[in-house]
Backbone as numpy.savetxt, mean C-alpha at the origin, in Angstrom:
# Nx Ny Nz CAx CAy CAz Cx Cy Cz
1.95 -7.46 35.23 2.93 -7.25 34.17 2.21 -6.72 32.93
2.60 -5.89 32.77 2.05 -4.80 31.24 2.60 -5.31 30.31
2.04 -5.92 29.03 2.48 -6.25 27.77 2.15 -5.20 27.04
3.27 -4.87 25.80 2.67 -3.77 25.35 2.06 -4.27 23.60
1.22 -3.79 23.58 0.51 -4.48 22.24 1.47 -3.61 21.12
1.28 -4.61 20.24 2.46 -4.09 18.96 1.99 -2.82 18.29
2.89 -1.90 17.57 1.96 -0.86 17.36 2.31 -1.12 15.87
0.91 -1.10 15.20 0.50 -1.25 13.77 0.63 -0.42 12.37
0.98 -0.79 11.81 0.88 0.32 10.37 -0.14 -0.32 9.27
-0.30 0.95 8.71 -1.66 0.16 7.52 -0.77 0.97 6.48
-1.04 0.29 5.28 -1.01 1.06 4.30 -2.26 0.39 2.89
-1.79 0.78 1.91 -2.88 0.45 1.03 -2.30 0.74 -0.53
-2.23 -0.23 -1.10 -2.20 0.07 -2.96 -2.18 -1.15 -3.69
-2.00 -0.88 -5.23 -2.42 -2.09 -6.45 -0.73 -2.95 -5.78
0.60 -2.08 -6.10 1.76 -2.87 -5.80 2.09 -3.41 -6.97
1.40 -2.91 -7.93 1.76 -3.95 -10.00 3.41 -3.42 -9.89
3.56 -4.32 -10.68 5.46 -4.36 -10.87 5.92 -3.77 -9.81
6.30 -4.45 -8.96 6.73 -3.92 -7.79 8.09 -3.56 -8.12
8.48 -2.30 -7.80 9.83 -1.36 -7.43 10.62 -1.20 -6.80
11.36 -0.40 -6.80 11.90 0.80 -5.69 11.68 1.41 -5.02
10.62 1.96 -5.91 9.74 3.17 -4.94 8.36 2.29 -3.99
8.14 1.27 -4.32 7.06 0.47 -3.54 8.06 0.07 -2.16
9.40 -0.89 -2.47 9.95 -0.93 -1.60 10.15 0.37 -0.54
10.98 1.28 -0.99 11.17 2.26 -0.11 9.72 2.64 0.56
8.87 2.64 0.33 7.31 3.03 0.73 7.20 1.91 2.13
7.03 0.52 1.74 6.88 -0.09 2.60 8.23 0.10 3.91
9.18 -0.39 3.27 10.55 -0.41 4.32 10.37 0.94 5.18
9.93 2.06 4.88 9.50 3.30 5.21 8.54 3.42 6.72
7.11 2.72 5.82 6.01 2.98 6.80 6.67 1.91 7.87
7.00 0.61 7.75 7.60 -0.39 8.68 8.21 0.03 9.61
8.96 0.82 9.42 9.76 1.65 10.45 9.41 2.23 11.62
8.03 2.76 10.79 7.05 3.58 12.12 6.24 2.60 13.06
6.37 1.74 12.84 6.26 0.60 13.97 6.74 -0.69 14.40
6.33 -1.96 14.72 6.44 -2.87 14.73 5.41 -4.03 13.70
4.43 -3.28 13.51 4.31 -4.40 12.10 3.66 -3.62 11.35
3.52 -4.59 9.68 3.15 -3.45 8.49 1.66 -4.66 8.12
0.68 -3.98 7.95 -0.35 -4.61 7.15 -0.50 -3.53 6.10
-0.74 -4.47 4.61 -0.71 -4.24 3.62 -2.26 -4.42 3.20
-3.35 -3.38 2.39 -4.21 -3.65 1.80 -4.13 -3.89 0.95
-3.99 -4.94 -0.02 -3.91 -4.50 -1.40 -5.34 -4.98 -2.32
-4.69 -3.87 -3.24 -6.08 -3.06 -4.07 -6.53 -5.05 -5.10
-7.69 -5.11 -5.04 -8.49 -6.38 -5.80 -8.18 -6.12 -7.36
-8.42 -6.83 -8.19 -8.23 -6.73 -9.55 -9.61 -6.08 -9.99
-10.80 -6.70 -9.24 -12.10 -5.58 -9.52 -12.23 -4.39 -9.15
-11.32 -3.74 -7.78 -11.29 -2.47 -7.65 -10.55 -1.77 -8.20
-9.01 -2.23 -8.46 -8.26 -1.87 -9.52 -8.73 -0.93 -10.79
-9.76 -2.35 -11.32 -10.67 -2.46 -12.48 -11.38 -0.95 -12.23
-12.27 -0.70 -11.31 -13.15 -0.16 -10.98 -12.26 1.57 -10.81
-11.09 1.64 -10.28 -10.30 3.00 -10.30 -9.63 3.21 -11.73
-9.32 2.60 -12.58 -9.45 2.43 -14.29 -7.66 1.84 -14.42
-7.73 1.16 -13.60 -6.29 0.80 -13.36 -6.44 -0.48 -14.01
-5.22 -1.17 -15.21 -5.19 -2.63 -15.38 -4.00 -3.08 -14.76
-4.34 -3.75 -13.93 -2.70 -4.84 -12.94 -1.95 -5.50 -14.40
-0.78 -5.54 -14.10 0.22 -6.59 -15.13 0.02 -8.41 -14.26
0.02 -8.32 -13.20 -0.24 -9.30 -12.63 -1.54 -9.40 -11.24
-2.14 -10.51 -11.26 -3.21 -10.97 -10.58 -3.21 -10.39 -9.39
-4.34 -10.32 -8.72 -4.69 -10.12 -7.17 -3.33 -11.30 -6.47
-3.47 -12.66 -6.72 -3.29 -13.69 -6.21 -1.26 -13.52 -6.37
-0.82 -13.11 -7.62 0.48 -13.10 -7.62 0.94 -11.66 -7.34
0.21 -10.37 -6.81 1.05 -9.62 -6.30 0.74 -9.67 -4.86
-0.27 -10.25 -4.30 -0.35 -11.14 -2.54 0.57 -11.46 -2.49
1.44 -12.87 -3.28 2.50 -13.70 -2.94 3.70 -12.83 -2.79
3.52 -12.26 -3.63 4.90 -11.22 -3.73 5.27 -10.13 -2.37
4.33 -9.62 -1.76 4.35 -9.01 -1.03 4.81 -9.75 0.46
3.92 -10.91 0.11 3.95 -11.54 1.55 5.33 -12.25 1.96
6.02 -12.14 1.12 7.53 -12.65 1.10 8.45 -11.59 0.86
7.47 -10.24 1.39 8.85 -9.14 2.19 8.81 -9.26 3.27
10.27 -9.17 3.49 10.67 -9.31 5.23 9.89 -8.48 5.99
9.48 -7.04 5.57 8.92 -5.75 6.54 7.52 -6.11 6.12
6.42 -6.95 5.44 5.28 -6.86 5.40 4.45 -8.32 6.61
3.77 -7.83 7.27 3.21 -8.63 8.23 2.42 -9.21 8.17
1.30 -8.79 7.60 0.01 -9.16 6.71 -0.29 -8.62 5.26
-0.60 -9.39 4.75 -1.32 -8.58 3.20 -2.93 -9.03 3.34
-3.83 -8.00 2.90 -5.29 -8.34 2.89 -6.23 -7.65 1.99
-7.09 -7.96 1.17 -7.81 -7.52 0.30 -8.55 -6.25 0.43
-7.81 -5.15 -0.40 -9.01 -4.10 -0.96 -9.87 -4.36 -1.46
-11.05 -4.17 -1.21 -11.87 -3.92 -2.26 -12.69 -2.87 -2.26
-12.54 -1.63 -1.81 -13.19 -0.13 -1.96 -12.62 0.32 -1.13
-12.96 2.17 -1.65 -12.33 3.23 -0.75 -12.32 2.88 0.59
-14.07 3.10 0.78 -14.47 2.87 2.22 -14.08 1.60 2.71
-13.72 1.39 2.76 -13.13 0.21 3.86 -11.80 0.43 4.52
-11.29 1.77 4.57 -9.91 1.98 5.10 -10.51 2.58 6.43
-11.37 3.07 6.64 -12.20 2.97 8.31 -12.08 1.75 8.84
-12.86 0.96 8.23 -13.19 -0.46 8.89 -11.90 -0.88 8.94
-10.85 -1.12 8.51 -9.61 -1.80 8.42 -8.94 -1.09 9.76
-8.99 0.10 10.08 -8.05 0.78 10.91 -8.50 0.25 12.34
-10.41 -0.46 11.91 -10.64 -0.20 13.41 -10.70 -1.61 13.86
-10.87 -2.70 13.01 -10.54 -4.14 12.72 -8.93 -4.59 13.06
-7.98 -3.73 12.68 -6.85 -4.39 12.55 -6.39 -3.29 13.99
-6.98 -2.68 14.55 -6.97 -1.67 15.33 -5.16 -0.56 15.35
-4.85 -0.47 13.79 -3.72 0.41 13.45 -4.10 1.46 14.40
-2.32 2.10 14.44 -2.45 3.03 15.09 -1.41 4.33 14.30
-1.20 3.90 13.15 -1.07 4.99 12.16 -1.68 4.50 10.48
-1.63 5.30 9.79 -2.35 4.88 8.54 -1.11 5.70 7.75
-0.62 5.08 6.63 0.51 5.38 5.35 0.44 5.58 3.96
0.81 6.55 3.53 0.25 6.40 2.11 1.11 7.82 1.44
1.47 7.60 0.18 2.37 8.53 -0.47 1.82 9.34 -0.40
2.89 10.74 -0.35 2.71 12.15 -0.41 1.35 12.75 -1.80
1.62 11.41 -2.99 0.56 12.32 -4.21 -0.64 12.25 -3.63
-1.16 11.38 -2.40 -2.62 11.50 -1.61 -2.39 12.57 -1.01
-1.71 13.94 -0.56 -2.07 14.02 0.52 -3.27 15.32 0.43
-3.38 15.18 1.85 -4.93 15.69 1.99 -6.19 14.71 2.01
-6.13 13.72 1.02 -7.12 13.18 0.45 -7.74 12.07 1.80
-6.98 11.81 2.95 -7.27 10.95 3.67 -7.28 11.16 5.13
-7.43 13.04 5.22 -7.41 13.24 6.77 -8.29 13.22 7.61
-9.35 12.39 6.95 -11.12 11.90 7.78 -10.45 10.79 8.39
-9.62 10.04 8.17 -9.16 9.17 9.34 -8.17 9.35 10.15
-7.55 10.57 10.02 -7.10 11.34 11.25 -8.22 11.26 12.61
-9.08 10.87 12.42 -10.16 10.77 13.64 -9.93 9.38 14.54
-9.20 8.46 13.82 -9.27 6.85 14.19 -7.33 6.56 14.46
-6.84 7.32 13.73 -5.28 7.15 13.88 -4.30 8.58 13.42
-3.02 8.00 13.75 -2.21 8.72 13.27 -2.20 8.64 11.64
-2.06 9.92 10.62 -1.72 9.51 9.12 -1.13 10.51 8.74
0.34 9.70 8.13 1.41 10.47 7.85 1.37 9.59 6.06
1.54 10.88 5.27 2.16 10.98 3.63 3.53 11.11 3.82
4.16 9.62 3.13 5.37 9.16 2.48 5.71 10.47 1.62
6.71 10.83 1.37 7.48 11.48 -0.24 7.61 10.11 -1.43
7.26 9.92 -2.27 7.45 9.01 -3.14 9.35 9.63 -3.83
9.29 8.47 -3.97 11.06 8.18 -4.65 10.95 8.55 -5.80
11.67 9.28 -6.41 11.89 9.99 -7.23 12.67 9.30 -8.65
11.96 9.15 -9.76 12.04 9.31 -11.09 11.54 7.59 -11.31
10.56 7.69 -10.30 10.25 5.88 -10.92 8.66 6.00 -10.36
7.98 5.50 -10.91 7.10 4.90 -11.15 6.03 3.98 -11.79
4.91 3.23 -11.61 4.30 1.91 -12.04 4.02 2.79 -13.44
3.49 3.51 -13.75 2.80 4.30 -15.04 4.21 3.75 -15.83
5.55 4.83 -15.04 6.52 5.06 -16.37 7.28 3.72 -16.18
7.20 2.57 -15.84 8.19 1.88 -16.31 6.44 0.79 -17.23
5.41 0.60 -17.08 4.44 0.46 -18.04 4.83 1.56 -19.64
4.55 2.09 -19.46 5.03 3.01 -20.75 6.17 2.28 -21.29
7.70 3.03 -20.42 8.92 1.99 -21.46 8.60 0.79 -21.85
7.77 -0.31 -20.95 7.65 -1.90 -21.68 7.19 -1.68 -22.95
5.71 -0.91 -23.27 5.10 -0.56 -24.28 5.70 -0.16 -25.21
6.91 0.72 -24.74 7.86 1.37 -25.95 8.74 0.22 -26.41
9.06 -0.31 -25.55 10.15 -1.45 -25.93 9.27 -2.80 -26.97
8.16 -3.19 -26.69 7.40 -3.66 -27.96 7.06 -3.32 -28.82
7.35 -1.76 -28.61 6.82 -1.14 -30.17 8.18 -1.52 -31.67
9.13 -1.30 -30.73 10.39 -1.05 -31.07 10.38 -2.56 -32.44
């Protein structure tokens, strides 16, 4: 009797103020298989790509891990480690918005990798900005 092993999705990001457009991203890549593992980006790598989180490593984990479509969540902490993850968690596609693309077709060698379209007129930058505007106020 042939069991068929589940087929995997990876994806990878910070996830700060989580959205719309994060949702649609995940609910998205989920689709393309049967389960979603989530990397998400460390507060030192964050740090390190010049990014500041609104909230912790530890409270955007929780957050994630209590979406219905996310299967695992597990720590970024550098570029390179999206090899090791694909071949560890043994994915069999890799996910990531359309503004990467190109940027990640060296692991076209280890899996399938398909660029999302990001959702349109939202993002982590611009709703950071309005908060900022709204304290200025």
């Amino acid at each position: 009797m042939n069991v068929r092993r589940p087929k995997i999705i990876i994806t990878y990001g910070s996830f700060d103020v989580l959205h719309r457009g994060h949702i649609n991203l995940l609910r998205r890549a989920r689709a393309l298989g049967d389960k979603l593992y989530v990397g998400l980006s460390s507060d030192p790598f964050n740090h390190a790509k010049g990014k500041l989180s609104v909230f912790p490593y530890r409270d955007r984990k929780l957050i994630l891990e209590n979406l219905k479509f996310v299967d695992r969540v597990f720590k970024e902490s550098s570029w390179s480690q999206k090899a090791r993850d694909i071949k560890k968690y043994q994915a069999d596609t890799f996910v990531i918005g359309d503004d990467w693309r190109g940027k990640f077709d060296e692991l076209k060698k280890l899996c399938r990798v398909v660029y999302l379209s990001r959702t349109g007129g939202i993002s982590t930058t611009k709703i950071k900005r309005r908060i900022a505007a709204l304290h200025r106020i």
